[in-house]
One Martini backbone bead per residue (centre of mass of N, CA, C, O) as a GRO file, in nm:
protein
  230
    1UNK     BB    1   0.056   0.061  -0.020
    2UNK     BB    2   0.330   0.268   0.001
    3UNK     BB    3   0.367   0.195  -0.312
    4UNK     BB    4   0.135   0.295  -0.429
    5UNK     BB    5   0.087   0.590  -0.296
    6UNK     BB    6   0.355   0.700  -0.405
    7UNK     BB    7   0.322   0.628  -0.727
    8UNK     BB    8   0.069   0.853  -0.676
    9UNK     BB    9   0.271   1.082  -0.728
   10UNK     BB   10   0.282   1.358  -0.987
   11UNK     BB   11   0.230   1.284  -1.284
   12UNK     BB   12   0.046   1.228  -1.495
   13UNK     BB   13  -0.112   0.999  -1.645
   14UNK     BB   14  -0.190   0.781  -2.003
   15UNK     BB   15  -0.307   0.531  -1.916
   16UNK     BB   16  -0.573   0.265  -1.904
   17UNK     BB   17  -0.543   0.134  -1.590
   18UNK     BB   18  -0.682  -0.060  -1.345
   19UNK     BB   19  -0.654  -0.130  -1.048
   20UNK     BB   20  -0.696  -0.313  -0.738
   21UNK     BB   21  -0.799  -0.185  -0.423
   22UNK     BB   22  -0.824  -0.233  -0.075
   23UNK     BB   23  -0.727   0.033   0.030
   24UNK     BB   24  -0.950   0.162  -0.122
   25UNK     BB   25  -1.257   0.365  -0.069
   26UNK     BB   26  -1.252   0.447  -0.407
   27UNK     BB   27  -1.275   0.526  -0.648
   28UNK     BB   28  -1.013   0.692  -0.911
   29UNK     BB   29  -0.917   0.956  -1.094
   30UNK     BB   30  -0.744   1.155  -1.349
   31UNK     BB   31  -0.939   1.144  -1.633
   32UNK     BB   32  -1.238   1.359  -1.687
   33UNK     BB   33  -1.282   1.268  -2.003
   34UNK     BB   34  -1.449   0.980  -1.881
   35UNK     BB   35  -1.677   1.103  -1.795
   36UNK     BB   36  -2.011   1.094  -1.647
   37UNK     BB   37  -2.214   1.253  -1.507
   38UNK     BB   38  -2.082   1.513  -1.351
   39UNK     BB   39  -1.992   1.644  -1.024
   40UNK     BB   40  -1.962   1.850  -0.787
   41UNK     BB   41  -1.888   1.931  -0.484
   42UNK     BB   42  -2.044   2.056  -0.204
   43UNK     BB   43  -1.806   2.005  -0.088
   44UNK     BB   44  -1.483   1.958   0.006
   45UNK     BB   45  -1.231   1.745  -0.071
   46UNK     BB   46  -0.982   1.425  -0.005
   47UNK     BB   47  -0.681   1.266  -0.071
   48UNK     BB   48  -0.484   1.001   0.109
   49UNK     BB   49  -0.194   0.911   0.121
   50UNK     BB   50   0.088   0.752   0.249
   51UNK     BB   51   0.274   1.024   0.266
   52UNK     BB   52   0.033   1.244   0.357
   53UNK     BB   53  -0.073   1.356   0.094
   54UNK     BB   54  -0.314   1.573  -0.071
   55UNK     BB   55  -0.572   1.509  -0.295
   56UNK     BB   56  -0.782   1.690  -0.456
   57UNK     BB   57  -1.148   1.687  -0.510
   58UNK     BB   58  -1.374   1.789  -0.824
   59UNK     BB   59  -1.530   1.505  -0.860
   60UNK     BB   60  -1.855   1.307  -0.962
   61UNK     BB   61  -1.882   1.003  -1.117
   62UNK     BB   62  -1.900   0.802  -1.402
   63UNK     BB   63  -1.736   0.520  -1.575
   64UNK     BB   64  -1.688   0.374  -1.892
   65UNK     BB   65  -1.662   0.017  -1.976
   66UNK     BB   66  -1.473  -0.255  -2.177
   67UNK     BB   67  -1.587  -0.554  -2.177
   68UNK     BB   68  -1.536  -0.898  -2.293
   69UNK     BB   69  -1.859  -0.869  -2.406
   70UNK     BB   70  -1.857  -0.551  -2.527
   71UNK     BB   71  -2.000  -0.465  -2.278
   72UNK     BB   72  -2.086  -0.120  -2.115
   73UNK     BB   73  -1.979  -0.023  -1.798
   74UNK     BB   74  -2.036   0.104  -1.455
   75UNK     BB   75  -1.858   0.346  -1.268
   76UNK     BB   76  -1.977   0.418  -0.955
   77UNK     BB   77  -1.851   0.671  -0.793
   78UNK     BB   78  -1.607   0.864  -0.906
   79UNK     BB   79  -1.299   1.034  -0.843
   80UNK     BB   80  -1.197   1.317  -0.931
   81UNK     BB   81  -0.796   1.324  -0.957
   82UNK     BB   82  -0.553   1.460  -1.092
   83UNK     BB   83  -0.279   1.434  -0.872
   84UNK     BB   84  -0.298   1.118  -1.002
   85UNK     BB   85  -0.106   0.834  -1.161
   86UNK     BB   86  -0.407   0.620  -1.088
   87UNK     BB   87  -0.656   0.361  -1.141
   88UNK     BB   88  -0.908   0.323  -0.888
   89UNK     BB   89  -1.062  -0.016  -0.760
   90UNK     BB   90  -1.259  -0.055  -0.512
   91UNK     BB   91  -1.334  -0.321  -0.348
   92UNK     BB   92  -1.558  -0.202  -0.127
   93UNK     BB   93  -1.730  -0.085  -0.374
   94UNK     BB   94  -1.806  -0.360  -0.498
   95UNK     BB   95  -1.949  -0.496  -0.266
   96UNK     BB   96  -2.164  -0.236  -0.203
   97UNK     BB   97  -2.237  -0.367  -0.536
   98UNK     BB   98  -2.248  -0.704  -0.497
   99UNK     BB   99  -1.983  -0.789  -0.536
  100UNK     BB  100  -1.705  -1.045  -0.610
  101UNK     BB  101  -1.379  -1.064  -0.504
  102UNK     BB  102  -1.105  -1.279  -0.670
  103UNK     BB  103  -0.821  -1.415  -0.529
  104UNK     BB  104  -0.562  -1.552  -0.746
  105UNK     BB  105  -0.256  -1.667  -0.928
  106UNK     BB  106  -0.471  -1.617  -1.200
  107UNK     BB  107  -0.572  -1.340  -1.061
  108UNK     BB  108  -0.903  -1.142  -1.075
  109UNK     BB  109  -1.269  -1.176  -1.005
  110UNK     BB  110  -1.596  -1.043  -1.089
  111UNK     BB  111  -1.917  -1.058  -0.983
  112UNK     BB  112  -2.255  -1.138  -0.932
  113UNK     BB  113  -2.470  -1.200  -0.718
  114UNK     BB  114  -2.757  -1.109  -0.816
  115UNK     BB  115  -2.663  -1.326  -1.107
  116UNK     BB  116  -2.544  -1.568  -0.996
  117UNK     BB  117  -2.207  -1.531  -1.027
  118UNK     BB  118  -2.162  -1.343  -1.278
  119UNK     BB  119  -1.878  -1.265  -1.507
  120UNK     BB  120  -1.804  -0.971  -1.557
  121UNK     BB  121  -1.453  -0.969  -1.480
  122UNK     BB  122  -1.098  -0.956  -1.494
  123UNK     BB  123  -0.740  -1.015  -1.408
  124UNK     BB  124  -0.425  -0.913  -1.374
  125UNK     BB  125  -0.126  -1.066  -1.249
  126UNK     BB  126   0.151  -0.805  -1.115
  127UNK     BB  127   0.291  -0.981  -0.878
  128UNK     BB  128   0.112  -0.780  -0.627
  129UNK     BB  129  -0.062  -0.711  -0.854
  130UNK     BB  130  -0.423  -0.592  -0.985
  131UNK     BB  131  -0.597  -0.565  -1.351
  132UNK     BB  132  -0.814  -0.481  -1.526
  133UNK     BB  133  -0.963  -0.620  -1.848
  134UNK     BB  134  -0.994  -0.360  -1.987
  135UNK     BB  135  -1.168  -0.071  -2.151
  136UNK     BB  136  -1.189   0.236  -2.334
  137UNK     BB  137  -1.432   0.383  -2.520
  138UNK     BB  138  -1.348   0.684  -2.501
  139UNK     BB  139  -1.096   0.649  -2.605
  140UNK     BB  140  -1.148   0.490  -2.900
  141UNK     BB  141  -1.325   0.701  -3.019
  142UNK     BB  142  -1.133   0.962  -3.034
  143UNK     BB  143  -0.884   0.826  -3.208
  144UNK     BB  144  -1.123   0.804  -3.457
  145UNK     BB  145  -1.205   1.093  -3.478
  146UNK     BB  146  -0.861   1.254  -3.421
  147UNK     BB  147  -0.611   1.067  -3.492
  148UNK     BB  148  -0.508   0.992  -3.212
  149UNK     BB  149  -0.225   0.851  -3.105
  150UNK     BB  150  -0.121   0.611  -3.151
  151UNK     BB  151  -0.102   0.500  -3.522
  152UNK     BB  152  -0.212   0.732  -3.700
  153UNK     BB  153  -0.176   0.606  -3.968
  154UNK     BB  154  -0.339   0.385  -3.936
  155UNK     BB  155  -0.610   0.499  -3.898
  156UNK     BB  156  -0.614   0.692  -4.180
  157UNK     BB  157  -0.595   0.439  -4.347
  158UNK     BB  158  -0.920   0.379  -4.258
  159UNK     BB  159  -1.068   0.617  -4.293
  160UNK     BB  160  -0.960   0.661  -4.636
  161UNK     BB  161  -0.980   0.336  -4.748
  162UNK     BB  162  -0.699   0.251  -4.778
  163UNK     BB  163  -0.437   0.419  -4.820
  164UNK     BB  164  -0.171   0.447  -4.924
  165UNK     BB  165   0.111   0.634  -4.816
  166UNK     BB  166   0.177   0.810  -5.007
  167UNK     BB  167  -0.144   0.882  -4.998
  168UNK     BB  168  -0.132   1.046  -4.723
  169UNK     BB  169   0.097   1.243  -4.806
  170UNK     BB  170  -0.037   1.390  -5.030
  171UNK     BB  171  -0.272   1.485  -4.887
  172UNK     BB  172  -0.169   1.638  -4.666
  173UNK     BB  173   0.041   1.842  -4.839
  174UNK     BB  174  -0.258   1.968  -5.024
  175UNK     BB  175  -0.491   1.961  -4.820
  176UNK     BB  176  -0.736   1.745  -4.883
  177UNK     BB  177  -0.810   1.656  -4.545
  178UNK     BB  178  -0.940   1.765  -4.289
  179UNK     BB  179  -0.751   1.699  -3.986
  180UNK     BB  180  -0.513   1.612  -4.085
  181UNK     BB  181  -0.182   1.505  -4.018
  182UNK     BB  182   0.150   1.544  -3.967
  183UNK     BB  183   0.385   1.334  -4.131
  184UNK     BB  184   0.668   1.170  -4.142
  185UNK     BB  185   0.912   1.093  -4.376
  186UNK     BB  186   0.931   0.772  -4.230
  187UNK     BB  187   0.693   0.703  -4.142
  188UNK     BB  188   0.486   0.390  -3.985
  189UNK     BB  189   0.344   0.129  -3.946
  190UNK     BB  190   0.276  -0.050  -3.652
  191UNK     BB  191   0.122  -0.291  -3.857
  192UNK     BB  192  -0.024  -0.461  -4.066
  193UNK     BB  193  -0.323  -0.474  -4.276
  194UNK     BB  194  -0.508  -0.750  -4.312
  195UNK     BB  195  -0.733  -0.595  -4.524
  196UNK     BB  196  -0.501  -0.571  -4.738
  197UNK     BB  197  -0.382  -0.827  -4.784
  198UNK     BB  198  -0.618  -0.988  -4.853
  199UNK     BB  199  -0.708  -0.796  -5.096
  200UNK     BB  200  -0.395  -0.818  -5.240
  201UNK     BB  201  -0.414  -1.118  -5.308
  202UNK     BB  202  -0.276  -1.373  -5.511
  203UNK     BB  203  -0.295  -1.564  -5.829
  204UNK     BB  204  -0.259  -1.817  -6.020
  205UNK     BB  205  -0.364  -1.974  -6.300
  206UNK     BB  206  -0.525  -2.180  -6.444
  207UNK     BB  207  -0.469  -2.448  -6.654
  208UNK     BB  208  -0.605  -2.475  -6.974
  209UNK     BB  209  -0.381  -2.743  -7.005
  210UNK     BB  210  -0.282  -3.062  -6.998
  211UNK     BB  211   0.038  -3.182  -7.009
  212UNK     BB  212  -0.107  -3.467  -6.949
  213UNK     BB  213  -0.253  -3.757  -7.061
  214UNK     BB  214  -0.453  -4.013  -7.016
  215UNK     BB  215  -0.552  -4.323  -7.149
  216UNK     BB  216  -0.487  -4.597  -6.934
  217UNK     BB  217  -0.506  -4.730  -6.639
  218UNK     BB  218  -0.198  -4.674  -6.483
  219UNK     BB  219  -0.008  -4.468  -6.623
  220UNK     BB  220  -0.057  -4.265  -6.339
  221UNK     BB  221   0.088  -4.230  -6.101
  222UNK     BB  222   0.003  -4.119  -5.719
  223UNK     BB  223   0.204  -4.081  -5.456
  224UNK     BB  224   0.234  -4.129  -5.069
  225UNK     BB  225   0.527  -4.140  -4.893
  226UNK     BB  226   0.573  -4.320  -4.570
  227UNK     BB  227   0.804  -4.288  -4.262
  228UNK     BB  228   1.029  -4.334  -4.002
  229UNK     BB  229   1.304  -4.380  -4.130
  230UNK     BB  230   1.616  -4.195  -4.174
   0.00000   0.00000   0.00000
C-alpha cells in the first residue's frame, strides 16, 4: 500500500490501466474526460496517500469500461483526482455494489452476486498488484475520430478507405483532407494492415490445357509414401 500510494504522487499518467486496491475507500482517477453525469462536491473533498500529502478532489460521476463480452458497464461514484497517476477500483466499493471480487495465482475476477455469480469482468496479476481486464471505449472513440494517439498513420489509412502511405502523405502535402495530421517523412505503420493483405494477395491462373493426358488405367500414379525410418 505505501509503495503504490508513493506511486501515485507526480505527473498525470497517459495509462488506461486500473489497479484494483483493497485499501482504496473510492473508484478514483486523474483522467477527467471519461466521466459521464460528473458532479462537482457539494464540500471540498481530499484524498491522503500514504506518504501523508492530499490530493483535492474536484468532481464525482460514472466512468464506462469496456467488458470482455463488447458490452459497457459503469463504474459508478468514481472520484476525479487530476493530481494522482493511477486509475483505482476500490474493492470494498464493488462488494457495497453486491459484487464479488476473488483474488489467486491466476488473477482476480469480479462477479455478479445479484445475477447469480455471473463473471463481470477478470484482471490479471503482475507481481503483487491485480489490474482489471477492461478497456475505455472513450478513449478508443477520441482516437478514430480525431486521429490522434499512438499509430496515427494505421488509424487514418482506414478511416480514407485504406489508401497506401504514399497517397496519405500527399493527402496531408495538398491539404485534400481537413484535419489530417503532418506525417514524418519516415513514418511507418505500426503493424501491417489485415483486411489490405488479404485483399490484394492474388494467385496463378489455373492451366487451360493439361501437360500430360492419361490414355489407360494406371498410367499415371500419385502416391505418398511415409516412413518413420530416417
Amino acid at each position: 500500500m505505501q509503495h503504490m500510494a508513493n506511486s501515485m504522487v507526480g505527473g498525470v499518467s497517459n495509462n488506461n490501466v486500473w489497479y484494483v486496491d483493497s485499501g482504496a475507500l473510492n473508484h478514483m482517477t486523474s483522467h477527467g474526460e471519461w466521466f459521464r453525469d460528473a458532479k462537482d462536491l457539494k464540500t471540498p473533498g481530499f484524498v491522503e496517500t500514504g506518504d501523508d500529502t492530499t490530493h483535492p478532489i474536484t468532481q464525482i460521476g460514472k466512468v464506462p469500461l469496456s467488458m470482455q463480452d463488447a458490452q459497457t458497464k459503469y463504474l459508478k461514484d468514481v472520484l476525479h483526482v487530476p493530481t494522482i497517476t493511477k486509475n483505482l477500483v476500490s474493492v470494498g466499493q464493488m462488494v457495497e455494489e453486491g459484487l464479488q471480487v476473488t483474488f489467486n495465482p491466476n488473477g482476480c475476477f469480479v462477479e455478479d452476486m445479484k445475477n447469480q455469480g455471473k463473471l463481470i469482468t477478470k484482471g490479471e496479476r503482475n507481481g503483487r498488484m491485480f489490474t482489471l481486464d477492461v478497456n475505455m471505449p472513450e478513449v478508443n472513440s477520441m482516437l478514430f475520430t480525431h486521429g490522434k494517439g499512438v499509430g496515427d498513420i494505421g488509424i487514418w489509412h482506414k478511416r480514407v478507405s485504406h489508401v497506401n502511405l504514399q497517397g496519405l502523405k500527399l493527402m496531408e502535402k495538398q491539404e485534400l483532407v481537413g484535419g489530417l495530421p503532418k506525417f514524418g517523412v519516415e513514418e511507418m505503420m505500426s503493424e501491417v494492415c489485415e483486411a489490405c493483405q488479404s485483399g490484394k494477395q492474388a494467385r496463378h491462373p489455373f492451366p487451360t490445357q493439361t501437360t500430360h493426358v492419361s490414355s489407360k488405367p494406371l498410367e499415371m500414379i500419385h502416391s505418398y509414401v511415409w516412413t518413420t525410418k530416417t
